[in-house]
C-alpha positions in Angstrom: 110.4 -80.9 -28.1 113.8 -82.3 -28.7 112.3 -84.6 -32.0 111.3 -80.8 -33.6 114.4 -79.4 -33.1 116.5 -82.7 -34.6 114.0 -82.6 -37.5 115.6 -79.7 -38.5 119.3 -80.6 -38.4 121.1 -81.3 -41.9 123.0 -84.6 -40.6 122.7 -88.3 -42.1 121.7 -89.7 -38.7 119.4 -88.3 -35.9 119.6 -90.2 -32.7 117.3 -89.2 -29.7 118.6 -91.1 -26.1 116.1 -90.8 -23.7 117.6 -91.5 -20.2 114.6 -92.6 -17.7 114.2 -93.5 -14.3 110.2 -95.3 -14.8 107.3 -95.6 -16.5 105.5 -92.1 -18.1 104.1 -89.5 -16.2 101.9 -86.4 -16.7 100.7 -84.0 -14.0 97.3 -84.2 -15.7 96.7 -87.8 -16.7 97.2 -91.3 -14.3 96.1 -93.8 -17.0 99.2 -95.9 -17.5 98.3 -97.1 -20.4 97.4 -93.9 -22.2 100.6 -92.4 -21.1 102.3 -95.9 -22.6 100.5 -95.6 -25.7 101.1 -91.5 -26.1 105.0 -91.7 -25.8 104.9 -94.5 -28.3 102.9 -92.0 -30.9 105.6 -89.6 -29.8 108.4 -92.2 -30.9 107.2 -92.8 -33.6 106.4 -89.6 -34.9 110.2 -88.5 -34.4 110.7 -91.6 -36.3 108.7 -90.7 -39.4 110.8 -87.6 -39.2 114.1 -89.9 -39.5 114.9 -89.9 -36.1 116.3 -92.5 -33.9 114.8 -92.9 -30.6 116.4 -94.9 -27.9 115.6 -95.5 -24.5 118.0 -96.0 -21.6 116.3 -96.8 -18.2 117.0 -97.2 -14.7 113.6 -99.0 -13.5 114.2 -102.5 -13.1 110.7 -103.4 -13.8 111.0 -101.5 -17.8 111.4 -105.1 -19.8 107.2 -104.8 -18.9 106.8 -101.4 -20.7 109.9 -100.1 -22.4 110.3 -102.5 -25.5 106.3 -101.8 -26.3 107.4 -97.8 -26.5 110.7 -97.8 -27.8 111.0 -101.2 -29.6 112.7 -105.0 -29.1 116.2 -103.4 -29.9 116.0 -100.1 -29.3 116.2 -100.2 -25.4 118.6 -101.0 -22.5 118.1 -101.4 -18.9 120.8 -100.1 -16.3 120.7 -101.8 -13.0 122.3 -99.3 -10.7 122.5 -95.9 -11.3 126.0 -96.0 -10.4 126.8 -97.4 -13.6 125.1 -94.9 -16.1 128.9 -93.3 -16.6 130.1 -96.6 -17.8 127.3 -97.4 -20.1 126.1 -94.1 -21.3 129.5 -93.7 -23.7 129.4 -97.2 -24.6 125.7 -97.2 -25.9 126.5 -93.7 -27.6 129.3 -95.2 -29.4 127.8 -98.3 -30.4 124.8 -96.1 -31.8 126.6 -93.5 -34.0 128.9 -95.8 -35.8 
């Protein structure tokens, strides 16, 4: 996992961007809710290692999930998918300064 491999980087800030197009998934589980509640473990586990984990989505419908995983500020919605280009180096920038 990505949060393993930035555990073990030397650097005063760790930022994860996880760039989504819906809710979680698994091949093996179709609880919703479990799936919610296991990738919020998994944020904050990175986040006990000092990682930053922030979520960029394309589902219209995350305000409903996405702040429950990934917290109230640490989230952004992108309404067209044409647009990730634009806001993907703006959110980077306004994350690592």
């Amino acid at each position: 996992h990505a949060g393993h491999h930035l555990k073990l980087q030397r650097s005063a800030k760790k930022l994860l961007i996880v760039i989504t197009d819906g809710e979680p998934a698994d091949i093996d589980v179709r609880d919703p809710q479990y799936l919610r509640h296991d990738t919020k473990k998994a944020v904050e586990e990175v986040a006990r290692n000092g990682v930053t984990t922030y979520c960029m989505s394309l589902d219209p419908r995350a305000d409903n999930y996405v702040s429950r995983i990934f917290g109230q500020k640490n989230y952004m919605v992108v309404d067209h998918v044409e647009r990730l280009p634009e806001k993907l180096p703006l959110l980077y920038a306004g994350l690592t300064r």
